[in-house]
N, CA and C of each residue as an Amber inpcrd file, in Angstrom:
protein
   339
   0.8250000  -1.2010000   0.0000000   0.0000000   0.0000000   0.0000000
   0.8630000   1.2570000   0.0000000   2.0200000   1.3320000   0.7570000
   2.6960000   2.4470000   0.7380000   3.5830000   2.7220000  -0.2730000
   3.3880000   1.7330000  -1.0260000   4.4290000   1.4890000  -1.9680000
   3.6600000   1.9810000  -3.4050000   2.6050000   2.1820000  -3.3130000
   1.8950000   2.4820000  -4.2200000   1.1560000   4.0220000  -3.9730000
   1.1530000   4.2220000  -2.8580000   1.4430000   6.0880000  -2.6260000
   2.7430000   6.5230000  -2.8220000   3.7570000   5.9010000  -2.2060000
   4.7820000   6.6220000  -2.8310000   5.0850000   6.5670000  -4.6310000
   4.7840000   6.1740000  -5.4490000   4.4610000   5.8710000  -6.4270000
   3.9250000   7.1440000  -6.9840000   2.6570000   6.7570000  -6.8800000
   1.4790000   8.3710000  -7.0980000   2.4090000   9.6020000  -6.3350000
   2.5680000   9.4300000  -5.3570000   3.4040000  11.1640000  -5.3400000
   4.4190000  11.3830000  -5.9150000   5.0190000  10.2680000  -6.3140000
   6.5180000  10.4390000  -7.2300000   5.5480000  10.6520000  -8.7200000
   5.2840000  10.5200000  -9.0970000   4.4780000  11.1290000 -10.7560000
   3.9660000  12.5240000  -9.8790000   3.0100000  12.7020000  -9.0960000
   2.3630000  13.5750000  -8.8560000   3.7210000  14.9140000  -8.6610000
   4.4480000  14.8100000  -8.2470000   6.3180000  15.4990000  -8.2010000
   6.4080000  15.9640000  -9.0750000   6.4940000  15.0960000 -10.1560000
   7.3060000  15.1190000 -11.2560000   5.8690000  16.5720000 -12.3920000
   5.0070000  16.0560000 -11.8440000   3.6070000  16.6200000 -12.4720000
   4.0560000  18.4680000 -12.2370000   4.1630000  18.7220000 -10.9760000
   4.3090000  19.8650000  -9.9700000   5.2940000  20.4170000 -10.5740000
   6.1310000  19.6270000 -10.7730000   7.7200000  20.4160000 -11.6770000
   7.7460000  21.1460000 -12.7810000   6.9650000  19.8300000 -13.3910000
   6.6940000  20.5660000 -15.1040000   5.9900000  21.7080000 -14.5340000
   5.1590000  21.8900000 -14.2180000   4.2410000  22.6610000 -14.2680000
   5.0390000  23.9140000 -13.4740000   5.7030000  23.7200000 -12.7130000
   6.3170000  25.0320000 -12.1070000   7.5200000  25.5160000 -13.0000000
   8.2960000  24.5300000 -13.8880000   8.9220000  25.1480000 -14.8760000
   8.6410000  25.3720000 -16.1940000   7.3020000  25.0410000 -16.2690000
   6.5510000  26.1080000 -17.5080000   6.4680000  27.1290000 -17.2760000
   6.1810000  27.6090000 -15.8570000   5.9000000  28.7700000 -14.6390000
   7.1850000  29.6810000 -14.3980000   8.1810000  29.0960000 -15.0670000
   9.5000000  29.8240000 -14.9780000   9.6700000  29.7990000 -13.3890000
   8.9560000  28.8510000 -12.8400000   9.5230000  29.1140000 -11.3010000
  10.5560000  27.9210000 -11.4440000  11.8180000  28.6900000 -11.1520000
  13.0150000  27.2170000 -11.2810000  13.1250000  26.6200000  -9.7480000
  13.0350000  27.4910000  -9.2680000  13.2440000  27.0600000  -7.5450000
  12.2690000  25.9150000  -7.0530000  10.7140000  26.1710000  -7.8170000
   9.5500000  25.1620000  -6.6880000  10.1770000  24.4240000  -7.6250000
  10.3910000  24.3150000  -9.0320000  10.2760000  23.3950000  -9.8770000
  11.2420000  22.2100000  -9.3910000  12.6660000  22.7100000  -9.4230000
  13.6860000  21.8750000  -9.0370000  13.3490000  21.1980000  -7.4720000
  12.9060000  22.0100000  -6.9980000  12.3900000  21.3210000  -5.4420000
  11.7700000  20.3470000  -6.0760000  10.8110000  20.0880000  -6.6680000
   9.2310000  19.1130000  -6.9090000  10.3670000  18.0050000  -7.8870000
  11.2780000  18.4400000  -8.3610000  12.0950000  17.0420000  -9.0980000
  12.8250000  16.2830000  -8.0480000  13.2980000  17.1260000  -7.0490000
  14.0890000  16.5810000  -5.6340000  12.9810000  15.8940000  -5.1880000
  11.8920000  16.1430000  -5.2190000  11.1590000  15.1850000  -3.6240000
  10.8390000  14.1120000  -4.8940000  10.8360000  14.1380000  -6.1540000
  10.2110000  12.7590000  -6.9120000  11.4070000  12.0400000  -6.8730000
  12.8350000  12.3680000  -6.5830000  13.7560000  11.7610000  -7.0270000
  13.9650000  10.9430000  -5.7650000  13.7100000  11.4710000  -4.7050000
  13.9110000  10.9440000  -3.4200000  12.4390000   9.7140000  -3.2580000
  11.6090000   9.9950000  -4.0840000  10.5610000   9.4190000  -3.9390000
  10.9900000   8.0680000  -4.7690000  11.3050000   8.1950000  -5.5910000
  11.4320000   7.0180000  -6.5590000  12.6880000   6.8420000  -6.6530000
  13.9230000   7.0550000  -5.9080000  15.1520000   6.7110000  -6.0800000
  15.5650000   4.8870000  -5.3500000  14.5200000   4.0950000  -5.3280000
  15.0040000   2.3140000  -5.2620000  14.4440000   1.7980000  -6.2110000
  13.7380000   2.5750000  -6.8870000  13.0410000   1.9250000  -8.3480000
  13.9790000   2.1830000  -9.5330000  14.1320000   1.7060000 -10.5100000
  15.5650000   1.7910000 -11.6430000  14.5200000   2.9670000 -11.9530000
  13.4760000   2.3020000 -13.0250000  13.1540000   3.6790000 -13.5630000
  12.5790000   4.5900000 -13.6040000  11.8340000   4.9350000 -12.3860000
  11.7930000   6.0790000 -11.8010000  13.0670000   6.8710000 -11.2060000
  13.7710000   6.6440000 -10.7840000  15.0480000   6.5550000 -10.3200000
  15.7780000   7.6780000 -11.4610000  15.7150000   6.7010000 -12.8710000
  16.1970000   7.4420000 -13.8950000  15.6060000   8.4010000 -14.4100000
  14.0950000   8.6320000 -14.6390000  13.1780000   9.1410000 -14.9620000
  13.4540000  10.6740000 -14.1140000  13.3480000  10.5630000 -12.9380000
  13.5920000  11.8890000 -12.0780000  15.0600000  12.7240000 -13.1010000
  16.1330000  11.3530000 -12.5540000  17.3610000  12.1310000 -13.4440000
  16.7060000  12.9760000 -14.4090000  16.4860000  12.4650000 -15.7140000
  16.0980000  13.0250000 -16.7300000  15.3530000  14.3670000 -16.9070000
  14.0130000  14.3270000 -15.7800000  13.7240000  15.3700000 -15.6810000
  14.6070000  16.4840000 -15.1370000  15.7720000  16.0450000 -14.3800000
  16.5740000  17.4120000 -13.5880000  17.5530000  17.8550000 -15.1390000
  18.0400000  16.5710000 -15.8880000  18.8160000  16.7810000 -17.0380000
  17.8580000  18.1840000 -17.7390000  16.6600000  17.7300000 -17.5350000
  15.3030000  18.3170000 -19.0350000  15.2650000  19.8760000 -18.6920000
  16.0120000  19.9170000 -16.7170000  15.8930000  21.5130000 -16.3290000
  16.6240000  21.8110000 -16.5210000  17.8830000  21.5490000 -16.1080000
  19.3270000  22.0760000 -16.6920000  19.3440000  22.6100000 -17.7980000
  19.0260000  21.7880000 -19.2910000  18.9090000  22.4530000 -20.2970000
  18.3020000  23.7230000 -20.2520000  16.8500000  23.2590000 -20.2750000
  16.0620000  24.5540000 -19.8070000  15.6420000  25.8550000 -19.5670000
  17.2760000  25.4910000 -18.1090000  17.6010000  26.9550000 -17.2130000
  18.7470000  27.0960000 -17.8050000  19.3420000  26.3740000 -18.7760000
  20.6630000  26.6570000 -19.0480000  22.1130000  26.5340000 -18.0400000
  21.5670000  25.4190000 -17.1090000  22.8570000  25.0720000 -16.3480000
  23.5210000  24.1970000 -16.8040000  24.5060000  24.3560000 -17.1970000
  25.2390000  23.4170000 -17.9160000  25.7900000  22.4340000 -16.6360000
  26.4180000  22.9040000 -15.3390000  26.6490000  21.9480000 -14.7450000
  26.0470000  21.2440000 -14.4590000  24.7980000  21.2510000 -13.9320000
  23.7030000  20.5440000 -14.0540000  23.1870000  19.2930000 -14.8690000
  23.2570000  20.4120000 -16.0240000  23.2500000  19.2040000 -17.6790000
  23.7740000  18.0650000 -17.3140000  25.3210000  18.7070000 -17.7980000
  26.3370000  17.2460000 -17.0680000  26.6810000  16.5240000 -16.4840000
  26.2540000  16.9250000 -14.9570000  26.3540000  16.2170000 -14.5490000
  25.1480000  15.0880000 -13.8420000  23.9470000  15.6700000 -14.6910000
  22.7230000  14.8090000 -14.7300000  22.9830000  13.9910000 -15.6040000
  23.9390000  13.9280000 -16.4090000  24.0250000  12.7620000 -18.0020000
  24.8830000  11.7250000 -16.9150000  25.2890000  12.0200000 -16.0140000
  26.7380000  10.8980000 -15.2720000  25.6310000  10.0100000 -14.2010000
  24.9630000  11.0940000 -13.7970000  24.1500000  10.5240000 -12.8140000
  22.3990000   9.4250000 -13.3560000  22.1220000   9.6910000 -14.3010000
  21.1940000   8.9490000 -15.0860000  21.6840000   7.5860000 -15.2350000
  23.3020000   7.3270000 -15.8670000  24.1380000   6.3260000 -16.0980000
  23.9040000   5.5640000 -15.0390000  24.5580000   6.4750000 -13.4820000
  24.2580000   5.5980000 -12.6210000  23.3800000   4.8470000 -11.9480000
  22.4810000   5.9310000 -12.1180000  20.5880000   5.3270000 -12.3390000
  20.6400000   4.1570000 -12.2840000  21.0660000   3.9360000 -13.9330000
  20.7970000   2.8970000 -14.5870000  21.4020000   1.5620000 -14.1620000
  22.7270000   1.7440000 -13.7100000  23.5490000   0.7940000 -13.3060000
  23.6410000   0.5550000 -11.8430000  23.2100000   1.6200000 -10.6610000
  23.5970000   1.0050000  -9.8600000  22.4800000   1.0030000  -8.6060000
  21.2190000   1.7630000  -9.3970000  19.9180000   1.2580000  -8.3320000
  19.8170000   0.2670000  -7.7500000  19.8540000  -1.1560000  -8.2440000
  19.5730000  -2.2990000  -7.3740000  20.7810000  -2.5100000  -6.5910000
  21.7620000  -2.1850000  -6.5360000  23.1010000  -2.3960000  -5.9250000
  23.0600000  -1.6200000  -4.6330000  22.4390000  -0.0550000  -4.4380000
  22.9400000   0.8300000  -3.4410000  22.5510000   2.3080000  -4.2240000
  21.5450000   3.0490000  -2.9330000  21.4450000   4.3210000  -3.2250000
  21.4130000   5.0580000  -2.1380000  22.2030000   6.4110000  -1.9520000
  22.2500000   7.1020000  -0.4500000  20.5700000   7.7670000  -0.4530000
  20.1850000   6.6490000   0.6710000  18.6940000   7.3840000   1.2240000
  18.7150000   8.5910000   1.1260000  17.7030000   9.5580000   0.6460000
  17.1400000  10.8620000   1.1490000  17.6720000  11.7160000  -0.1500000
  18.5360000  10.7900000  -0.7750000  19.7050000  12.2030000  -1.6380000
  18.7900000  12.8090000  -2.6310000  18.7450000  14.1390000  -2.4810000
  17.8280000  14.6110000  -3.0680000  18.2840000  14.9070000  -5.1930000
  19.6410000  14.4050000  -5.2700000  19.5860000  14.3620000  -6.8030000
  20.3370000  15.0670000  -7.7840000  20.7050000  16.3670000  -7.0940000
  21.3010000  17.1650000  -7.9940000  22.4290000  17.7430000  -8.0040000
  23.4900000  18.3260000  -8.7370000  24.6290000  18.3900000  -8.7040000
  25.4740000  19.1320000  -7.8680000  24.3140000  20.0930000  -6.9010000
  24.6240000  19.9990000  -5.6240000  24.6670000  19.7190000  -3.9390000
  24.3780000  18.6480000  -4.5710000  25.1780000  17.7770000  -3.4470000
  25.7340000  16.7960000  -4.0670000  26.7220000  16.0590000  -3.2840000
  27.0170000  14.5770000  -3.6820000  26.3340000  13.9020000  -3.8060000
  26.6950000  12.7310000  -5.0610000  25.8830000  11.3340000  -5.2690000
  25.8240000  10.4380000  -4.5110000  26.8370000  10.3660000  -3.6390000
  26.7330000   9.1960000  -2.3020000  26.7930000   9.7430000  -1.4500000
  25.9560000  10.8350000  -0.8750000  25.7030000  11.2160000   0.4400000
  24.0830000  11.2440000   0.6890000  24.3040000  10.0820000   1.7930000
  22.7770000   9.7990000   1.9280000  22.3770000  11.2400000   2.9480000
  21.2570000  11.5240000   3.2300000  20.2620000  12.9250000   3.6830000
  19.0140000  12.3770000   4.1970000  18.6300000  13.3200000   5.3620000
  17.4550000  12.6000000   6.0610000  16.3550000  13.3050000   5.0420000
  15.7050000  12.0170000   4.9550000  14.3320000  12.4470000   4.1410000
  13.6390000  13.9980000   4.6120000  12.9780000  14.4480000   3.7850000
  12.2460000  15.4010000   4.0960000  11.3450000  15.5740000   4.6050000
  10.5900000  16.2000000   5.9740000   9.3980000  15.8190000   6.7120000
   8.3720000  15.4730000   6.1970000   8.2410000  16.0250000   4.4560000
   6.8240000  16.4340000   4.0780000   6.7860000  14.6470000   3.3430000
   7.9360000  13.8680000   2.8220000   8.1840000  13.2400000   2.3600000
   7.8640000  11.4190000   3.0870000   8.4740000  11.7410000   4.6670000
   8.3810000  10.2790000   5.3220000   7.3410000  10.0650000   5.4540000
   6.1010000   9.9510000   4.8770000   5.0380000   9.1980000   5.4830000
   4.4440000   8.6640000   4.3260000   5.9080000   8.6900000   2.9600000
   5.7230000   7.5180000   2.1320000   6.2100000   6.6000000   2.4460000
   7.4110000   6.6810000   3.5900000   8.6020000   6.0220000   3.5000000
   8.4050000   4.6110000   5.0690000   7.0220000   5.5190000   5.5920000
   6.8310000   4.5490000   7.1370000   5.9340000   3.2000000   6.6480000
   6.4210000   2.2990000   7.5740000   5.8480000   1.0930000   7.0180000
   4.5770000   0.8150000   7.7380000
């Protein structure tokens, strides 16, 4: 059951984003890709899917670091979801890729069993 709300709020995230960076709001937007990424980061492809969308802002907003280093991090997506992912990490190129982060308040009550 929880597994299937966290689910729906990870699309429902990803929904909020677009929509806030049609809105030229980059700030809620990139927030709403962080909580889907954290939402769906043990699933491969959601996991990757979030990437993509932070890649889709970068372009976007024209952050190139960003860009790039969303193309490294998608890879890893891909390769190393079932292996190991730092809980909570919210995704983007600033912060580290292996530094796990305590979930976000608004976030754990996908995460309680």
């Amino acid at each position: 059951m929880i597994q299937q709300l966290r689910k729906q709020q990870f699309y429902f995230q990803l929904k909020l984003g677009k929509q806030a960076l049609k809105n030229k709001d980059t700030k809620t937007s990139f927030y709403h890709f962080e909580n889907a990424h954290v939402l769906g980061q043990k699933h491969v492809f959601r996991h990757t899917l979030s990437h993509f969308h932070m890649l889709f802002f970068g372009l976007k907003t024209n952050n190139y670091k960003e860009s790039i280093g969303q193309v490294f991090r998608i890879i890893a997506a891909i390769s190393c979801t079932l292996i190991w992912v730092p809980t909570g990490n919210t995704g983007g190129v600033n912060i580290s890729s292996i530094k796990p982060i305590a979930i976000r308040k608004e976030l754990l009550k996908y995460f309680s069993k």
